[in-house]
N, C-alpha and C positions, 0 to 999 in steps of 0.2 A: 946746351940749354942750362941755364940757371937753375939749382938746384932747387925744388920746389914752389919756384915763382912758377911758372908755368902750370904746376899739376892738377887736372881737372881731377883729381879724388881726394884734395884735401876737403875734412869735414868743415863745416862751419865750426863746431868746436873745436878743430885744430885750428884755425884760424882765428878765433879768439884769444884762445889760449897765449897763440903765437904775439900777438899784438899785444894783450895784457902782460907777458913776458918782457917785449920787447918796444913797444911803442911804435913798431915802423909801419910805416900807412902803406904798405904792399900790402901786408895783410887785410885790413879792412878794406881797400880797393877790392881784393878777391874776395871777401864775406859780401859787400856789397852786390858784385857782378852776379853772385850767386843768388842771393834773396830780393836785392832792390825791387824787379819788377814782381814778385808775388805780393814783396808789404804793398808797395803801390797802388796793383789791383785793389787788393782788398780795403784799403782806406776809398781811392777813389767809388769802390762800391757802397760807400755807407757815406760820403759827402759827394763834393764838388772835386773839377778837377784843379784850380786854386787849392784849397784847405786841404785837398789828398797832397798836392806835392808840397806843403807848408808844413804838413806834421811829419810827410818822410825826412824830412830834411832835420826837421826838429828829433825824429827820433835816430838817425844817427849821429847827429851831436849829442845824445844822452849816452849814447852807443861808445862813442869815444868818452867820453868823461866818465864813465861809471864802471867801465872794462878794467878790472883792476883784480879783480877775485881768481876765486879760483872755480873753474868753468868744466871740470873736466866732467861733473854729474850733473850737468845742466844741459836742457835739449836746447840749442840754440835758437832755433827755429821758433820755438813756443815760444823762448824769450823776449825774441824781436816783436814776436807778435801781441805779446801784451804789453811790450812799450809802447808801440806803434796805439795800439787799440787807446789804451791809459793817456795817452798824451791826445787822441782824437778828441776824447771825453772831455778831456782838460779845456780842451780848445772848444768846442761846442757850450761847456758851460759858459765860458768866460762872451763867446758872442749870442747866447742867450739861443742856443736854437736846438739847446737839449730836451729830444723826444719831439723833433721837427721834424713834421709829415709833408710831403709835397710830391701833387703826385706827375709826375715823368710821363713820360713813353712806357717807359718799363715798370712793369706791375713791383717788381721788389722794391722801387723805392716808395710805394705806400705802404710796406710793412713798419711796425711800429721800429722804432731803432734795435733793442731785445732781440725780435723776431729774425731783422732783416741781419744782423750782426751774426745769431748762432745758425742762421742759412748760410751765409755766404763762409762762415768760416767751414760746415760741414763740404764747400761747392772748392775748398779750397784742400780739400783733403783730410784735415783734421780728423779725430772720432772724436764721440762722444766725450770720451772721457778724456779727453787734448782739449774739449773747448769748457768742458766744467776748468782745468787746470786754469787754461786762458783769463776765462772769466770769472775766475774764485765763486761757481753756482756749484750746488747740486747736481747730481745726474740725475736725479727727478725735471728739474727747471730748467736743464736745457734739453732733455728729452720734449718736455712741453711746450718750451716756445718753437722750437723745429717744428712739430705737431702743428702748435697753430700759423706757424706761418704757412708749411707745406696748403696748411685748410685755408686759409685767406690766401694765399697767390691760388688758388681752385678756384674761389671764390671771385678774385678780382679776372681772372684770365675766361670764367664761362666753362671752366672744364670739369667734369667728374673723374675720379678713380677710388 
């Protein structure tokens, strides 16, 4: 075996690192392998599945172009995530459907974008205090929209707790 191509416990910031060091796409193929399908979820949870796979694609091309620093005090995982997120937004203003409600099958896509965004990031593992980093809020304001969203999906779904 190839000395570290293979290993399933390199970090993603070793593998950044490693790519920003060195420019060779083993590396990002393995950061890929490793986060593509959670950025995915999460995008496709807050769009379409067009514009979910339009902006993963877009954000590891920002991924490779902007991989240059030094990464070694940087969560990489956050990182993705607020690229991913920042390039969503970007894209939503630009087709005009920033703070577009439409309601689904599934009650989280009538949460407001806010709501449904610090939901699914908390449904994504994150805490609190990963998705204020995320989302440059407050831990008041995302304490709050969690809140009201947990209270409107009650609300939309017929349930009490």
């Amino acid at each position: 075996m190839m000395k570290g191509w293979l290993n399933p416990t390199s970090t993603p910031e070793k593998l950044l690192m490693d790519y920003a060091a060195t420019r060779n796409q083993k590396y990002i193929t393995l950061l890929v392998a490793q986060l593509n399908l959670p950025l995915y979820h999460f995008l496709l949870s807050l769009s379409d599945k067009e514009l979910a796979e339009d902006v993963l694609q877009t954000t590891w091309l920002k991924v490779m172009k902007i991989a240059g620093k030094d990464y070694s005090h940087t969560n990489v995982k956050n990182w993705l995530f607020t690229i991913a997120r920042n390039t969503l937004i970007d894209e939503l203003r630009i087709q005009q459907k920033w703070q577009w409600q439409e309601l689904h099958d599934e009650a989280i896509t009538a949460l407001p974008f806010y709501q449904r965004e610090a939901f699914i990031f908390q449904q994504e593992g994150f805490t609190v205090i990963e998705i204020c980093q995320l989302t440059n809020e407050s831990f008041e304001t995302v304490k709050s929209r969690l809140r009201y969203a947990r209270n409107n999906l009650r609300t939309l779904l017929g349930t009490r707790s």
